[in-house]
N, C-alpha and C positions, 0 to 999 in steps of 0.2 A: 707341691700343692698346685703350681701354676700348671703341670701336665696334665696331674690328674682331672684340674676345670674343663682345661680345653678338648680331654678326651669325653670329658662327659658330654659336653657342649656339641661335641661329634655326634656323638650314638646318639642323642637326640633330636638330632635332625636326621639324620639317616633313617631313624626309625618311625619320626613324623612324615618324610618321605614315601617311604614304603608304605606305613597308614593310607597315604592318599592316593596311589598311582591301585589303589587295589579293586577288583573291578567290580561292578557295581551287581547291585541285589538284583536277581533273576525277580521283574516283575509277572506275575503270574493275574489274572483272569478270570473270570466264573467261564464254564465250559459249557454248553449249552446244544441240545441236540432238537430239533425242530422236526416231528413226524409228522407227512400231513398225508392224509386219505384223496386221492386223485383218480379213484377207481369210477365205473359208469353209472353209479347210484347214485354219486353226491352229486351230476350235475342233470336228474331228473325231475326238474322244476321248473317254474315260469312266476315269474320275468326274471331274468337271467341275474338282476342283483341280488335275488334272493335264494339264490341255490347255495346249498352247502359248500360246494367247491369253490364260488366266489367270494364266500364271506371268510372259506379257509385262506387263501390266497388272499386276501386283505388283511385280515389278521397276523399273517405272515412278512407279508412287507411292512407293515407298521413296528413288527420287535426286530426287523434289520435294519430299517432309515432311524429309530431311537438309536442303537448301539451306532451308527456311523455319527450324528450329532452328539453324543455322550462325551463329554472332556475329558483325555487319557483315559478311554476306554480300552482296557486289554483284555475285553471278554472274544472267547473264541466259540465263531456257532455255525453247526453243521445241518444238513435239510439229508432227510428220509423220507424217501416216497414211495409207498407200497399202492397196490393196485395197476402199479404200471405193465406196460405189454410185454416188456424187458425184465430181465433181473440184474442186479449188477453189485454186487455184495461181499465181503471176504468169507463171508459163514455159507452162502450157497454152496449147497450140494447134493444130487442125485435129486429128490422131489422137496427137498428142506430149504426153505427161507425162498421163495419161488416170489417173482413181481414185486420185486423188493429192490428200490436202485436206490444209492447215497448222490444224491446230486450235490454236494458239497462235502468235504473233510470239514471238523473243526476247525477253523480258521477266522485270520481278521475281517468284519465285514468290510468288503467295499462296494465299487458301484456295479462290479459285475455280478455279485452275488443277489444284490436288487432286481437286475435284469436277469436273471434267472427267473429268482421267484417270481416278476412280473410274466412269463413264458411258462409257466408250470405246463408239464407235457399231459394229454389228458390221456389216459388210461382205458383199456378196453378191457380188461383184469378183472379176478376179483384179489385182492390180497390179505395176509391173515394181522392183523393191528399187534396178536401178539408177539408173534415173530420179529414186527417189524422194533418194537421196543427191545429185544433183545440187540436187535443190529442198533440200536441207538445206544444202549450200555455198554457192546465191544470197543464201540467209537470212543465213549469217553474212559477205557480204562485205563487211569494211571500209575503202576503200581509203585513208583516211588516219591508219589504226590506232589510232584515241580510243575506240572505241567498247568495246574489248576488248582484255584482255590477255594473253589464250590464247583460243584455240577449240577446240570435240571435238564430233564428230559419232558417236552411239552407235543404233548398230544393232541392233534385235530384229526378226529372223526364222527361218521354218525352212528357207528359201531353196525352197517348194513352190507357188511361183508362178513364171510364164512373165518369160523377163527377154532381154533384147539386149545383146550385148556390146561393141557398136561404138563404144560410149562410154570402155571402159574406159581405154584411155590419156590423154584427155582429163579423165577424173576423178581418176587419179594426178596431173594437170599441177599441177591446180587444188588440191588436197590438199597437195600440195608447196610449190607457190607461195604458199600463203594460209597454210601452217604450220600444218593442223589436224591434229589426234589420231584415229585412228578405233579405236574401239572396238566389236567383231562381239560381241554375247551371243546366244547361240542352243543350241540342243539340245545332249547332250555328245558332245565328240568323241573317239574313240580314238584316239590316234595309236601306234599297236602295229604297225599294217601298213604303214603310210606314216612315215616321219620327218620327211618334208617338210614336215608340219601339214597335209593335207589330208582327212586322220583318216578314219575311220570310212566308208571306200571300200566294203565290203562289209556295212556293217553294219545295224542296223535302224532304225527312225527313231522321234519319240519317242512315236509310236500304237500302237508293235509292230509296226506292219509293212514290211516291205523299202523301202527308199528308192526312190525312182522317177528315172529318168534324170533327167530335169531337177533332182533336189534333189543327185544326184553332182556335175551337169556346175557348180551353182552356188556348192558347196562348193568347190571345186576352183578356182574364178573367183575365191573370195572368200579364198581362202588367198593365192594371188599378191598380191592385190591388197592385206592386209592386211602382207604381206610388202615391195612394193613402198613402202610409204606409214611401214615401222617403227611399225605399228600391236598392236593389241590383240586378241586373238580370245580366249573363254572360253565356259565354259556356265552355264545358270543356278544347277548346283550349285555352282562357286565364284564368282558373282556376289553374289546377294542374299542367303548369313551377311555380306556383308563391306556392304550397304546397309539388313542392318535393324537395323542397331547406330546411335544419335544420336550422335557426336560431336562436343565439343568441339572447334572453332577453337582451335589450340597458338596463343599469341601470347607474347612477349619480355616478360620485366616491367621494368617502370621504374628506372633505376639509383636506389640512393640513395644519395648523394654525404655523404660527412660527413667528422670526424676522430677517430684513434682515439686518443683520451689516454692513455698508457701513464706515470705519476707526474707531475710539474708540469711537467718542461721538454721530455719527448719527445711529439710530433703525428704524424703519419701520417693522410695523404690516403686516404682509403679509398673506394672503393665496393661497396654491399652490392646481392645481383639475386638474388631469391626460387630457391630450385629447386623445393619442393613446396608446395601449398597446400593448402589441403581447399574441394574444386569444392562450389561454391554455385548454384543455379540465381539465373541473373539477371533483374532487375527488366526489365519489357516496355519501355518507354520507353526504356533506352540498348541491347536487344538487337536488338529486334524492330521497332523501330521503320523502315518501310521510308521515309518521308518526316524527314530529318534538320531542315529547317526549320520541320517542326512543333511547335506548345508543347504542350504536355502539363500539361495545369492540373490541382494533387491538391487535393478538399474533404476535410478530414475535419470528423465530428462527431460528439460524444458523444452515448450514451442512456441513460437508466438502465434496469434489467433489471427491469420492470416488464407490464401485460400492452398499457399507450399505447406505452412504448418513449419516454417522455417524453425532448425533448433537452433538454441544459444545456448552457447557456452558457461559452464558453471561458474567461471572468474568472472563473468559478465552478471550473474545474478545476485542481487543482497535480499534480505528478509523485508520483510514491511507489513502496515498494517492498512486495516482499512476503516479512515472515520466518515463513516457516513460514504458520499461520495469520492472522498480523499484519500491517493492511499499516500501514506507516511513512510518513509524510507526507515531501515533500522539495521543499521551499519555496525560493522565492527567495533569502531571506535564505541558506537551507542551501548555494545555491552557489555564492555567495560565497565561502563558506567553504572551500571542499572545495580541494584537497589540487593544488599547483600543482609542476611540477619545478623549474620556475628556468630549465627552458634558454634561450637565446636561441634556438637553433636544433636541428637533427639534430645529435646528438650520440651516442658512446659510448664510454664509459672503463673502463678496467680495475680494477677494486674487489683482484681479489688473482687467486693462483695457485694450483691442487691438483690432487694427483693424479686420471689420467684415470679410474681404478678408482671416484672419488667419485661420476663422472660416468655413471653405468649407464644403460640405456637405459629402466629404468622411473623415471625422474627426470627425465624428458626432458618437458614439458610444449608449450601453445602447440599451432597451425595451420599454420605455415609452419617452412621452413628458410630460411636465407640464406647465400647464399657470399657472401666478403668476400675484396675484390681491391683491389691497389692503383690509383691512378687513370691512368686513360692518359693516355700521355704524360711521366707521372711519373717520369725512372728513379730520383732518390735513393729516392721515395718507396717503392716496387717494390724497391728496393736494402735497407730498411729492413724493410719488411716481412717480405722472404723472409728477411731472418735472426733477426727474431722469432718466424716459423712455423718455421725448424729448429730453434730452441730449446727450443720447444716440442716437437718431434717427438725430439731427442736427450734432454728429461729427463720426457718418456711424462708429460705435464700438459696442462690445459686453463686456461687465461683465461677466471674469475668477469666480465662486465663491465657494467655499466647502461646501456642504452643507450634513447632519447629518441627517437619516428620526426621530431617535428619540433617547433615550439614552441609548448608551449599541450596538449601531449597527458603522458598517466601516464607515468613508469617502466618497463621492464619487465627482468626479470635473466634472464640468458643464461649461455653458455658458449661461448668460443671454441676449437675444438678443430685442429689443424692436419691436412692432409690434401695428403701430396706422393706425384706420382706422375713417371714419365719424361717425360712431356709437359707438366705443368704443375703449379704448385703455391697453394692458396690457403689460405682458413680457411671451417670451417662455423660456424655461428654456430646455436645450440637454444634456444629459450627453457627456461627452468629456475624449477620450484614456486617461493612463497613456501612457510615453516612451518607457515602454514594450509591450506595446499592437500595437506599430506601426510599420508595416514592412517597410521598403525601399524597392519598388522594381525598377528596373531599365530596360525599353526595347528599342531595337533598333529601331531608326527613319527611320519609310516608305519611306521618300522622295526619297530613291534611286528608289525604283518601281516605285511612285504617276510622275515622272521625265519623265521615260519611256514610259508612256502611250501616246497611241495618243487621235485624238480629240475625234471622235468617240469612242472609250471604255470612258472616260472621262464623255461623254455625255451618254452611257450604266448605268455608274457607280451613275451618278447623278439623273437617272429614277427609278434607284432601291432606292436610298433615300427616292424619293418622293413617292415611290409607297409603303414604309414601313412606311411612317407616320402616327404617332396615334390619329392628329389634322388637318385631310385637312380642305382645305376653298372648302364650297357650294357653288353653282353657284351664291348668292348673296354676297356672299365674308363676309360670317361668317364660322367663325371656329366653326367646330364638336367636340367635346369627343369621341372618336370610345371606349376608354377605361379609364372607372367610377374607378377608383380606388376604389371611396367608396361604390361601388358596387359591388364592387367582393368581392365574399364570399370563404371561405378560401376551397381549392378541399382535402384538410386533414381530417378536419372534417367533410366533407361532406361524403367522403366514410368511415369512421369510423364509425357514424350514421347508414349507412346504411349495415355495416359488422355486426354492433350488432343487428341491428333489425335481421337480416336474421339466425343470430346465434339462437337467442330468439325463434323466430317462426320453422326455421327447425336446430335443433341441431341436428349434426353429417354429416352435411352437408357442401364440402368443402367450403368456403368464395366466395364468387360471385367477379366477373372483377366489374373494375369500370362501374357505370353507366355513359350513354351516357351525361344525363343533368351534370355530375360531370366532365368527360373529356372535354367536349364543353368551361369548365371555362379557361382552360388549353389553349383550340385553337387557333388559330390566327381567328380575327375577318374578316367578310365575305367579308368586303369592299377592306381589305388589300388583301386577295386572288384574288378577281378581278382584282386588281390594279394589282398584281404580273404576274400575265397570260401572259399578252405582255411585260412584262420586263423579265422576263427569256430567253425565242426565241432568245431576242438579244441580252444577256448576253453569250447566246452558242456561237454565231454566232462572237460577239467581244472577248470571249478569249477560244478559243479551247480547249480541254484537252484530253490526250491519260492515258491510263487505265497501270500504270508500276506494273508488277508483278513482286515480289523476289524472287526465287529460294533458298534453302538454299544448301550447298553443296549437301547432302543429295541426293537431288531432282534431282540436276544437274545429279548426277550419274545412277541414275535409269531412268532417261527421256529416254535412246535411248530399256529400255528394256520396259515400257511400250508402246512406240509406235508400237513394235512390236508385243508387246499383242494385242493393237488395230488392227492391220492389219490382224490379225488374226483372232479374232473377228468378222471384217465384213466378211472376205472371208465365216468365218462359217455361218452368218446371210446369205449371199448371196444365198448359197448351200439351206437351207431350208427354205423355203418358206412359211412355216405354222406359224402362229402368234397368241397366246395366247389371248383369248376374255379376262381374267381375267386383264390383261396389259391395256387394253383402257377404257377411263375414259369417261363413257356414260355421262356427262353432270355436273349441276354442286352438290353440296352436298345438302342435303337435311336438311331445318332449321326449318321447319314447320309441322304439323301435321293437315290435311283437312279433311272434310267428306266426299270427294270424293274417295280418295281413303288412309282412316285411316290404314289399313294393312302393307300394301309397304310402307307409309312416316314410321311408327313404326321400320318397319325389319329398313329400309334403314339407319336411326336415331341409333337404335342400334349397327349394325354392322361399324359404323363411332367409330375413337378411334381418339382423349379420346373422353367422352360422361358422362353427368350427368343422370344416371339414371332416379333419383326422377324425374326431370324436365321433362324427356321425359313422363314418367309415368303420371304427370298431363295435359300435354297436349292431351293426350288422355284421359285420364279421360272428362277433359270438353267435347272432338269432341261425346266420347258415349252416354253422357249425354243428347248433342243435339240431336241427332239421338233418345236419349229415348223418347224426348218432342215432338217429329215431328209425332208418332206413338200413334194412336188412337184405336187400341188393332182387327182392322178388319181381322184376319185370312185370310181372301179371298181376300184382295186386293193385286194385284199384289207387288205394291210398300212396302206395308207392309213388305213382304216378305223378297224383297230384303235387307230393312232394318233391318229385323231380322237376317239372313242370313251373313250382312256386324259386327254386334254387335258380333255374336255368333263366328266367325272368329277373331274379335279382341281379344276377350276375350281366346281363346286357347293361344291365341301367348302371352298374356297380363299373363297369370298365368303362364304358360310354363317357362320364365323369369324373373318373382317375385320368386317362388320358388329356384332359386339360389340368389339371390341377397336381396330382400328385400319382402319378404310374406304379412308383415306388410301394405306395401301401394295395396295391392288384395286386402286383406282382408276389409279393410275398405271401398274400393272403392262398393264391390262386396254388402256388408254390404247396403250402401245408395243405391246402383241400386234396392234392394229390396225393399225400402223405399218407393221409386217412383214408382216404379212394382205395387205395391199392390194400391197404392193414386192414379192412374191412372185408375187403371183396366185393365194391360195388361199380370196378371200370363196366361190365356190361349193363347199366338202368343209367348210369349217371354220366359218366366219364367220357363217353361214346356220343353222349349229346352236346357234351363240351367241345369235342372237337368238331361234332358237323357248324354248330353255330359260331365257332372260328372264337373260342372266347378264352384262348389259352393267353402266355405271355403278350404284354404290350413291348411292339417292337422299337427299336430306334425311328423306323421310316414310317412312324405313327406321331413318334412327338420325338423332339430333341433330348427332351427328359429323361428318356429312356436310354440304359446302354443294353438293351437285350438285342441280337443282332436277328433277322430272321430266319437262319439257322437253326439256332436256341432252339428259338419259338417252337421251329418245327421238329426238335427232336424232343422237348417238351413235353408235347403230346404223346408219343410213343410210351406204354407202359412196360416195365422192363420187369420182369416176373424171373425168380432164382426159384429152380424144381426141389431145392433143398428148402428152401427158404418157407413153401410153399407147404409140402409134406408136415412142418414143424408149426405150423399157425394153426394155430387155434380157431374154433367155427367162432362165427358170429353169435353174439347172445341172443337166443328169442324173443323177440318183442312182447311186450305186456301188452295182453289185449284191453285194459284200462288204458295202458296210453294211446290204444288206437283210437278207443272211443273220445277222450279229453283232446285227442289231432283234430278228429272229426269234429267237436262240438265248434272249436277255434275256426274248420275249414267252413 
């Protein structure tokens, strides 16, 4: 019998062993494929924040910087970019799937996947959106379903490219059978004329100008087809409020399993599971860390605040605290000492009984709440329970209780309050002050003012209540929510998010002001502002108030000598006549940068203090850009001209001011304008004037800032033209004689 224990005892462990060393669950992801329209139609519009291309490309970064802030995110998302001048695809072949490049595989986002999207290449193409969904279905197929545990393929276009529809039921097949989501964001749609969702049949498109047959017939393709597949369609205006918000991953919290002592002989199984907590941003190593097998090794070490920064040695440093100005030593022997509960484990016991009136809601202490349930599975337990929570709820009291998170940790006192409803019934559990944690404060009764009022202020004072409340009743006498508590997201973290992303992407760049969606959380809501409108008028109007200035001695004494500086003053103003143009403020500042007149918003932008450089610099970056695109390389046409003429000017004043401040952002801009110089074919009207007015690379023996050597510079300029390369490009698209005219109106 003694062999046979001890061989059981064996296999037991051997086989808990193997249990545990076994490897762990392939965590798996939503799969996610990102198509976005980069061809030369989405960025023919003005001002440059309102082009399609720009608001695709913002849309775009905002669902890769949420998936990198997301907590144990293992979604994997890849970028499809048709209309480009390239193709670069596994399905291209012979004339099929043409201006079609995957600039990303599925994969983890990181921060170079941002810095892509922030560079989206612009496209001289046209490319076909159905196609390019095809290449974003090969991308997610898995056919032994490990790879993924949802898929979605998300659509941005304005559908203003050439497309073939021969594919369409074959891509419903493949959509259906692989169980992806598709999601269409693009321009807004009306659906006022059509019910059917195909919207915006007669309407205008997002450049103001009439939709052209091909963006109806593809509208109209792409409603079926989102129809067909129980997909998604929307516009940018309710897409990106709902992606520029960072949230928080909801996850389950941990049960905490105890018992609840209720005097010596009665226990109850209970489990306690957080409902609110106060959001912490968390540490990089257990959020952000995309590699789970890696170690994350912490140094710390002390310095003293000296001008070496001298370190001291860890044997040399004890803990302490700080009272007030004091700091208090707290030594090892000190923790010895300190203050132990006893429990063996998670524990919590009921100390006494009192009324729920004791228990106010400014008595309420602590970071989290806790429901407290009986254990599953348990019915006596659950049986016991629920008749200590009616008890509580029939004699309007709450349970004093102390309760232990586990062993080896403080005390802390609560209150257990009961809380039944028809579907289910538990206990809240609050943490609740020690005596020192509560102040007394004591202030004087208004009734001496509230006494002296008349009816009228009374009746002032009573519309400003109403007009600040955060539950009116509607005109059918339902109350509103003007403000979701559980809906508001925290404005801390919000701009944190977005201080780091900006850090990431442009480092050495001061910290950007709060964004507007981040202050808006902050704002009073729109209804209350209305409301407030005609209650203020009459709040002036019922208690008047005069502006009392204080003098300090000081002041008083010098009053009668500057009045007579003043009198003097004018008399001098009086005598001269002539008045300084530099004194009057021609209009208001200038916040934008046009292609109308790009030169003047630059100077004007610059000579403004303070001023962010870089930022001014890309917004003309983009406005030259347009101006390179609008430009079909004809020497001889007037408008040509002026547009080479308008570029060639920007560009003096554009390097003129990099060379003291920042070389780095010419140089690369100067870098891509050759890019597209040459892909266009416009070195003979453009490129040729670039180099007589010497405006290529900034050299080293310009500024120290620079590492371009003169050399570079000079080979720089030289455009290098491959006769194959040449033969296989594609013409220039024709200019649209309406954008000649809308150049012109701007010139």
């Amino acid at each position: 019998i003694l062999v046979i224990l001890k061989l059981n005892v064996f296999i037991h462990k051997h086989f808990h062993y193997l249990s545990v060393k076994m490897p762990p669950k392939l965590q798996t992801g939503e799969g996610i494929v990102v198509v976005v329209d980069v061809g030369p139609k989405t960025r023919m519009g003005l001002p440059i924040q309102q082009t399609f291309f720009h608001q695709a490309k913002t849309c775009l970064v905002n669902i890769l910087q949420r998936k990198i802030f997301a907590d144990k995110c293992r979604d994997r998302v890849g970028i499809v970019l048709f209309g480009t001048d390239g193709t670069d695809n596994t399905l291209a072949a012979g004339n099929q799937y043409q201006h079609i490049t995957v600039l990303r595989e599925p994969r983890l986002v990181d921060w170079g996947t941002v810095e892509a999207a922030e560079s989206l290449p612009r496209g001289s193409c046209s490319g076909d959106w159905l196609d390019a969904i095809v290449v974003a279905i090969d991308m997610l197929h898995d056919p032994k379903e490990q790879q993924y545990n949802s898929k979605k393929i998300v659509l941005l276009t304005d559908f203003s490219g050439d497309f073939s529809d021969d594919q369409t039921n074959c891509i419903i097949s493949s959509i259906k059978d692989q169980k992806i989501d598709l999601n269409v964001i693009g321009p807004g749609q009306d659906d006022d004329d059509d019910d059917s969702g195909a919207g915006n049949g007669a309407g205008m498109s997002w450049n103001g100008k009439p939709k052209t047959p091909i963006q109806l017939a593809a509208e109209a393709l792409v409603t079926n087809l989102v129809l067909a597949v129980d997909g998604i369609m929307c516009s940018f205006d309710e897409a990106i409020p709902q992606l520029i918000f960072f949230q928080k991953k909801s996850s389950g919290s941990t049960n905490w399993n105890s018992l609840l002592d209720i005097g010596e002989d009665l226990r109850i199984p209970i489990t306690g599971r957080i409902k609110i907590r106060r959001a912490m941003i968390g540490t990089w190593n257990r959020c952000y860390g995309t590699d789970e097998a890696a170690v994350v090794l912490k140094e710390k070490s002390y310095h003293k605040q000296d001008e070496q920064q001298t370190v001291v040695d860890d044997e040399d440093v004890i803990d302490g605290y700080r009272y007030g100005t004091t700091l208090v030593p707290f030594s090892e022997e000190d923790k010895q000492l300190s203050y132990n509960s006893g429990a063996e484990s998670a524990q919590m016991s009921v100390l006494g009984f009192t009324r729920s009136e004791h228990c106010s809601l400014a008595q309420r202490a602590g970071d989290q709440v806790l429901i407290v349930t009986a254990r599953d599975g348990d019915e006596e337990g659950a049986v016991g329970l629920s008749c200590f929570t009616q008890a509580l709820m029939e004699l309007d009291m709450v349970a004093i209780t102390r309760r232990v998170y586990r062993r080896g940790t403080n005390p802390v006192l609560g209150a257990l309050s009961p809380h039944i409803t028809q579907q289910s019934e538990f206990l809240v559990w609050v943490p609740l002050p020690y005596q020192e944690d509560v102040r007394a404060l004591s202030f004087p009764s208004l009734n001496r003012y509230t006494d002296a009022l008349t009816t009228d202020q009374t009746a002032a004072m009573d519309g400003l209540i109403d007009a600040m409340s955060l539950c009116p009743a509607n005109d059918e006498g339902e109350v509103e929510e003007l403000l979701e508590p559980m809906g508001v997201l925290n404005p801390h973290l919000q701009h944190f998010y977005n201080c780091l992303t900006d850090r990431v992407l442009n480092p050495g760049r001061p910290l950007p002001a709060p964004q507007q969606h981040v202050t808006e959380i902050l704002s009073v809501p729109s209804e209350v502002r209305e409301a407030l409108a005609g209650v203020a008028e009459r709040l002036v109007q019922r208690f008047p108030t005069t502006k009392i200035v204080r003098r300090t001695k000081r002041e008083r004494d010098n009053l009668l000598d500057r009045s007579e500086d003043s009198k003097r003053s004018k008399e001098d103003s009086d005598d001269d006549g002539d008045v300084e143009v530099s004194s009057i403020s021609l209009g208001a500042a200038v916040t934008q940068i046009s292609t109308a007149s790009p030169l003047s918003d630059f100077t004007a932008m610059i000579n403004q203090q303070p001023h962010n450089f870089l930022q001014i610099c890309q917004q003309l970056v983009e406005v030259l850009l347009q101006l390179v695109e609008i430009m079909t390389g004809d020497a001889s046409n007037p408008t040509e001209q002026a547009i080479a003429q308008k570029i060639i000017s920007c560009l003096k004043e554009f390097r003129k001011e990099s060379i003291v401040i920042a070389p780095d952002s010419y140089n690369k801009f100067v870098d891509r304008l050759k890019q597209l110089v040459v892909g266009r074919g416009l070195d003979s009207s453009l490129w040729v004037s670039v180099g007589e007015q010497s405006l290529g690379l900034i050299t080293s023996t310009e500024t120290l800032k620079s590492t371009v050597s003169s050399e570079e510079a000079q080979e720089f300029l030289v455009l290098h033209h491959d006769a194959g390369e040449q033969q296989e490009q594609a013409p220039p698209p024709a200019a649209n004689e309406e954008d000649y005219d809308d150049l012109l109106d701007d010139l």
